[in-house]
C-alpha positions in Angstrom: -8.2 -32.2 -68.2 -8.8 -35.4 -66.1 -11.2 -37.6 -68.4 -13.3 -38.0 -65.2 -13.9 -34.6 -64.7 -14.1 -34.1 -68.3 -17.4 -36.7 -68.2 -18.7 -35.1 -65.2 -18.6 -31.8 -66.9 -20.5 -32.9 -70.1 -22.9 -34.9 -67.6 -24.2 -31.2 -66.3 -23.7 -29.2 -69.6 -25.7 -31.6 -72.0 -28.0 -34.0 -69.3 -28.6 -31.2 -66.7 -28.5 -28.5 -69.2 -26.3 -25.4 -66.8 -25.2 -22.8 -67.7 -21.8 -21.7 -69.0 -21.3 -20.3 -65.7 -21.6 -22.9 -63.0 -19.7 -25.5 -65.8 -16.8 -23.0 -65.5 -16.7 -22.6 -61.7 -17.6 -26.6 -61.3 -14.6 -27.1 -63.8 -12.0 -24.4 -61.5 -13.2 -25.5 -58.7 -12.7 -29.3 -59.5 -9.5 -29.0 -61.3 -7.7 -27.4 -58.1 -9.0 -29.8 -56.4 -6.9 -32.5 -58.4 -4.2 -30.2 -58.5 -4.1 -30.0 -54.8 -5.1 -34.1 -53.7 -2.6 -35.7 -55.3 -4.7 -38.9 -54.7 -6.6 -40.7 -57.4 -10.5 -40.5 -57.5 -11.1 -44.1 -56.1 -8.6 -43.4 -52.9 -9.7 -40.4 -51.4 -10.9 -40.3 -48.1 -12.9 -37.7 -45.9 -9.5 -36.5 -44.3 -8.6 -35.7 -48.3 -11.5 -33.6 -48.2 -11.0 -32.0 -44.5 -7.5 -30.9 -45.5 -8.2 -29.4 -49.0 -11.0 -27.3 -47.1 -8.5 -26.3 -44.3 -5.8 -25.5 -47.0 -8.1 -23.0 -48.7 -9.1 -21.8 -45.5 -5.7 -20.7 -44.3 -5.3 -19.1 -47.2 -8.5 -16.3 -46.9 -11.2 -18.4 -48.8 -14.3 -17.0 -48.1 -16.7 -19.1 -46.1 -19.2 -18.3 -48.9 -16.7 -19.7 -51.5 -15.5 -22.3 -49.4 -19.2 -23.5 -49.7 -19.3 -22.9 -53.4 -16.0 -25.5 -53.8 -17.4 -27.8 -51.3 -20.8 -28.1 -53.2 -18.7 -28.8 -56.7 -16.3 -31.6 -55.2 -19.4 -33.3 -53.0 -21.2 -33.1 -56.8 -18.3 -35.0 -58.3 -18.1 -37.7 -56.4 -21.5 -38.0 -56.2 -21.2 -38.5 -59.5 -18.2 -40.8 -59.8 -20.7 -42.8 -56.9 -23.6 -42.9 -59.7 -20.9 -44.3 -62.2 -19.8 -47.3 -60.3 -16.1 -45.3 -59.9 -16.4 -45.3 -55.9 -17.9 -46.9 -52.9 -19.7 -43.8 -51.3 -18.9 -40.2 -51.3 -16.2 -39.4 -49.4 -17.5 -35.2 -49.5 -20.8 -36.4 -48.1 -20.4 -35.3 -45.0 -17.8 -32.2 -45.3 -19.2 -28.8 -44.0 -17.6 -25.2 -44.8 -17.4 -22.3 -41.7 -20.6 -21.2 -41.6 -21.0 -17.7 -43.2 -22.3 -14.2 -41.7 -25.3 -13.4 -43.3 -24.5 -10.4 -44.9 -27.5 -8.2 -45.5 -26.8 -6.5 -49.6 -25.8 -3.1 -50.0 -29.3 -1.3 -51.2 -29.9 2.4 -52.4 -32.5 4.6 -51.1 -35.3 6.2 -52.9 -33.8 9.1 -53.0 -30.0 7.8 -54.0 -32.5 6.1 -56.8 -33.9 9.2 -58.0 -30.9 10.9 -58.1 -28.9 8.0 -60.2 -31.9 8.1 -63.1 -31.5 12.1 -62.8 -29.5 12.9 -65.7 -30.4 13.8 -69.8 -29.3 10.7 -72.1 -28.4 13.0 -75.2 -25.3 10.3 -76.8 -26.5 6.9 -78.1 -24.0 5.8 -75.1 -25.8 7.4 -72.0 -29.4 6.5 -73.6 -28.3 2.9 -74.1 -26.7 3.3 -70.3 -30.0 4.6 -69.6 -31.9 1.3 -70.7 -29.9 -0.7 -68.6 -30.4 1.3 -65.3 -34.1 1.0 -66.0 -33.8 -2.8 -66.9 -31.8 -3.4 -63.6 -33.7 -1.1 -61.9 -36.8 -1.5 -63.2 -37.1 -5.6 -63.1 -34.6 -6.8 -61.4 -32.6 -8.8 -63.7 -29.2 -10.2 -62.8 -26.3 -9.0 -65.0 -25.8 -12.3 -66.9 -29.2 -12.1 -67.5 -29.1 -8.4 -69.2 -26.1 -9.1 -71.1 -27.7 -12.3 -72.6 -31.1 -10.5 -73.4 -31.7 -10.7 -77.3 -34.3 -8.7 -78.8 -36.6 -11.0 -80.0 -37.0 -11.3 -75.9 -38.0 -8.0 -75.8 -41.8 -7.5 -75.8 -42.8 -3.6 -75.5 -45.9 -3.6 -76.4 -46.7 -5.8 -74.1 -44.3 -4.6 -71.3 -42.1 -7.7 -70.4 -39.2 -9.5 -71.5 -37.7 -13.3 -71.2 -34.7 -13.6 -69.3 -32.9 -17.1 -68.8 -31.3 -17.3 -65.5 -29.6 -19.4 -63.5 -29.8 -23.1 -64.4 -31.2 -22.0 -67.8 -34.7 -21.5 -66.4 -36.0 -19.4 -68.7 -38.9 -16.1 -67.0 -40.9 -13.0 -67.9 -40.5 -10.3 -66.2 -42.2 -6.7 -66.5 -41.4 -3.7 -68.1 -42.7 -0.2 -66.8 -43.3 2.6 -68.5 -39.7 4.6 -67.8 -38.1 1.3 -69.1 -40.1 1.0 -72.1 -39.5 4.3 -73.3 -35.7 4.4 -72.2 -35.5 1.5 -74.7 -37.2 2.6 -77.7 -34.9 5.4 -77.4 -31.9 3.7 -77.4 -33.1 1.4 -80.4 -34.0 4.7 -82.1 -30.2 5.3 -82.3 -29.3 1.9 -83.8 -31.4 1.5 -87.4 -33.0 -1.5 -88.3 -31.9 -4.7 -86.7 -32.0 -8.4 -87.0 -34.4 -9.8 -83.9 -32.3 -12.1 -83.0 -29.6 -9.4 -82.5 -28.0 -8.7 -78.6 -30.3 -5.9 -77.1 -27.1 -4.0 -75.5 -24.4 -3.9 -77.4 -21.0 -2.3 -77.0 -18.9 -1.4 -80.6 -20.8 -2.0 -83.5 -23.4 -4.3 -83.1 -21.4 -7.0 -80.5 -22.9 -7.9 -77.6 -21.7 -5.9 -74.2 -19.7 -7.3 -71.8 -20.5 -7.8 -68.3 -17.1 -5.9 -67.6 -18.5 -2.5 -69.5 -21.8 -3.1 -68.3 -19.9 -2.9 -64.7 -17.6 -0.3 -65.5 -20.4 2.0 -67.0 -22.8 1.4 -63.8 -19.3 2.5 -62.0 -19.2 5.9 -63.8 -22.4 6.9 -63.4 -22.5 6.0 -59.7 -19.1 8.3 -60.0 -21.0 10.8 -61.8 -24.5 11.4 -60.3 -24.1 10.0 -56.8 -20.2 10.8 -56.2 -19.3 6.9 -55.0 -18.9 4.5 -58.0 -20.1 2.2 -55.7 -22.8 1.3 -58.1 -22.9 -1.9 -59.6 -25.6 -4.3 -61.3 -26.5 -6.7 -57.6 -26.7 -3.5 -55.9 -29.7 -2.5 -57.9 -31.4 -5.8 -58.2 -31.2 -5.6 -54.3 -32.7 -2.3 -54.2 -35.7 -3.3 -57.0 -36.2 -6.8 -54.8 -35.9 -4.0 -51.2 -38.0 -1.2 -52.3 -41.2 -3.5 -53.9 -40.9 -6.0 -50.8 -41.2 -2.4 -48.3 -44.0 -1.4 -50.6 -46.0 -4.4 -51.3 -45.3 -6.5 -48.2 -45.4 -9.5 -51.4 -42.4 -12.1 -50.7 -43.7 -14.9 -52.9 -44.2 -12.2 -55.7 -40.7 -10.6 -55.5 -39.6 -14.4 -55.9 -41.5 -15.3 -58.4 -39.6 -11.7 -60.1 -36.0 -12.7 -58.6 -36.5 -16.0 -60.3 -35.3 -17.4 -57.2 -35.9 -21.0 -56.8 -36.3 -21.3 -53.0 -38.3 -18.7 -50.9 -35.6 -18.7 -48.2 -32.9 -16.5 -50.4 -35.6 -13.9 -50.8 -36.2 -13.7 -47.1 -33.2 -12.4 -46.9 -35.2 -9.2 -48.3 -37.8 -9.4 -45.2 -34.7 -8.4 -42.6 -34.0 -4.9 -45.1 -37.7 -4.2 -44.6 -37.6 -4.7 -41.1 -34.7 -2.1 -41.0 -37.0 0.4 -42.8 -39.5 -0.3 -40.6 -37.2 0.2 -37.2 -35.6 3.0 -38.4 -39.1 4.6 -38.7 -40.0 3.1 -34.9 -37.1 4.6 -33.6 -38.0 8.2 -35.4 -41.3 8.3 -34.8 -42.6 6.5 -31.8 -43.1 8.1 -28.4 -41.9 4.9 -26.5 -39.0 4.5 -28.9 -36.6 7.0 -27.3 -33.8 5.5 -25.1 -33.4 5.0 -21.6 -31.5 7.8 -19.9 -29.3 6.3 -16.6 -32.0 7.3 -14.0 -34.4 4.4 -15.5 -32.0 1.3 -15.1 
């Protein structure tokens, strides 16, 4: 790897303390970038930068990833700007196509109800179990579930510490169905050391995010018939249904662990569909305009 990038790597992971994750997507997204540039650091110019996005464009990259790679290069040579390497950052001023704001997928209440309605009699579907109450239940992102220990868990006081994104470490709540879906998947494992992985997949490893996927799959599959299911889908539908019900944005962010109110007001446009879709059923001046009133 490219000693710079190399620095500039360790400069986030041990100084800014982020998470495996982002290193490895800063690390892809930076190493195709040198892959592609041909230029060394100290010699490339806002046109490098226009023509690497443009490239990538052609090719089908996402505006929202686009964005992503943008953010990672403009974070280098901010960097290598800091270090004395270059005279200003040549990303400064690059912009990605602006995105469509896609509103997330959500299920209903009663899609909900019907995912949770099934008997957990294997160690398998009661561990499964846990986990749809956990995403369900709290929100958590998958990375977070996955990393969950359980000397995080709390029951008897009904929360649990998740670390999320840029290690910021939260509590968030555990009701009673998710309490009690995982004492009964604990019941099936024996005694434990508490700093053992809460889920685990064979033996006592921790699960992958790839099972913890593929099982949300089947049981979309299996309860729902569409194995459209997956972990974002229900934290949408936790952050969705409590924001319809409690009208609390600053709350669900607070539960989100969202660091700027702004990505869960994405959440205020799904309750205003609830709320139109009830306008349109029930209201008397909701009905639309036959011909003969234009």
């Amino acid at each position: 790897m490219d000693e710079r990038i190399s620095a500039f790597l360790d400069h986030l992971t041990f100084e800014k303390r982020y998470s495996s994750n982002t290193i490895t997507a800063y690390r892809r997204d930076l190493e195709r970038f040198s892959r592609e540039s041909g230029v060394q650091w100290a010699e490339v110019r806002a046109h490098d930068i226009s023509a690497f996005t443009a490239r990538l464009h052609a090719r089908g990259l996402s505006p929202r990833s686009l964005q992503r790679v943008l953010s990672s290069v403009r974070s280098f040579f901010g960097y290598l700007e800091k270090q004395g390497v270059i005279e200003g950052n040549p990303a400064g001023n690059a912009r990605a196509p602006k995105s469509r704001n896609k509103l997330p997928r959500t299920l209903d209440a009663d899609k909900t109800a019907r995912l949770f309605d099934f008997e957990a009699k294997t160690s398998r579907d009661k561990r499964d179990l846990a986990m749809l109450e956990l995403f369900y239940g709290s929100g958590v992102r998958l990375a977070e579930l996955v990393g969950i220990d359980l000397r995080d868990v709390d029951l008897q006081g009904g929360f649990v510490t998740v670390t999320g994104k840029g290690n910021k470490v939260r509590q968030v709540p555990l009701g009673a169905p998710c309490i009690a879906a995982i004492e009964n998947w604990l019941a099936t494992r024996g005694p434990v050391d508490p700093s053992s992985p809460l889920f685990t997949g064979r033996g006592e490893a921790r699960i992958g995010r790839r099972t913890v996927q593929q099982r949300l799959k089947r049981l979309g599959g299996a309860q729902l018939g569409s194995n459209v299911v997956h972990p974002h889908m229900l934290r949408h539908s936790f952050a969705s249904h409590l924001l319809e019900s409690s009208g609390d944005l600053r709350a669900v962010q607070e539960l989100l662990g969202h660091a700027d109110i702004a990505t869960t007001q994405i959440y205020t446009h799904l309750d205003f569909q609830h709320l139109a879709k009830v306008y349109d059923a029930a209201h008397p001046r909701a009905a639309k305009s036959g011909a003969e009133d234009v």
